[in-house]
N, C-alpha and C positions, 0 to 999 in steps of 0.2 A: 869432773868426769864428763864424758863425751859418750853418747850412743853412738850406735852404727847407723845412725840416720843424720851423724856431723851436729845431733841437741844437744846443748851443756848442762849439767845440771848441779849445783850447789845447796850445799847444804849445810845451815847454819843454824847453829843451836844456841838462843836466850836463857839466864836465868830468870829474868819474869818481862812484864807485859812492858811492866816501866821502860826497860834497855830496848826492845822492838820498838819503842816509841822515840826512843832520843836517837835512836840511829836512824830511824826515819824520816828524823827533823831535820841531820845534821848536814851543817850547808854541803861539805863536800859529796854526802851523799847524794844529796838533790842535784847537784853539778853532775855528778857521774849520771845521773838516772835522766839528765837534762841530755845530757851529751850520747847516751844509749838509744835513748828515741830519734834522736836528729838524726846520727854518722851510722849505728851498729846493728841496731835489732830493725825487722822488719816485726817481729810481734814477740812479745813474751808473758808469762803467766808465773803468779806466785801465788804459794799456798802457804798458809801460816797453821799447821796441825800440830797438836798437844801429845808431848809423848808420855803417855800413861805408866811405864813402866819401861826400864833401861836397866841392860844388863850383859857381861861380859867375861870372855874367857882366855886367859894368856899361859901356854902350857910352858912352865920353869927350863 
């Protein structure tokens, strides 16, 4: 997703802390996140929030 200020924003949802932790590790990742600092981002910010409650509506 894109604002109208051209910021991306992603959103990605863990089932527990373990998987935040191995994708965090994993080499490609760190390659990508190696590769984002050099070529892509001038700065970016992640936040890791708890979602207390999820719920949804699909009308038939």
């Amino acid at each position: 997703m894109t604002d109208q200020d051209g910021r991306d924003l992603t959103v990605i949802y863990y089932a527990a802390e373990a998987s935040i932790a191995a994708w965090k590790a994993h080499p490609e990742h760190l390659e990508a996140q190696r590769l984002g600092r050099a070529r892509w981002y001038a700065s970016y910010s992640v936040e890791v929030p708890r979602v207390e409650r999820a719920y949804a509506f699909t009308r038939e």
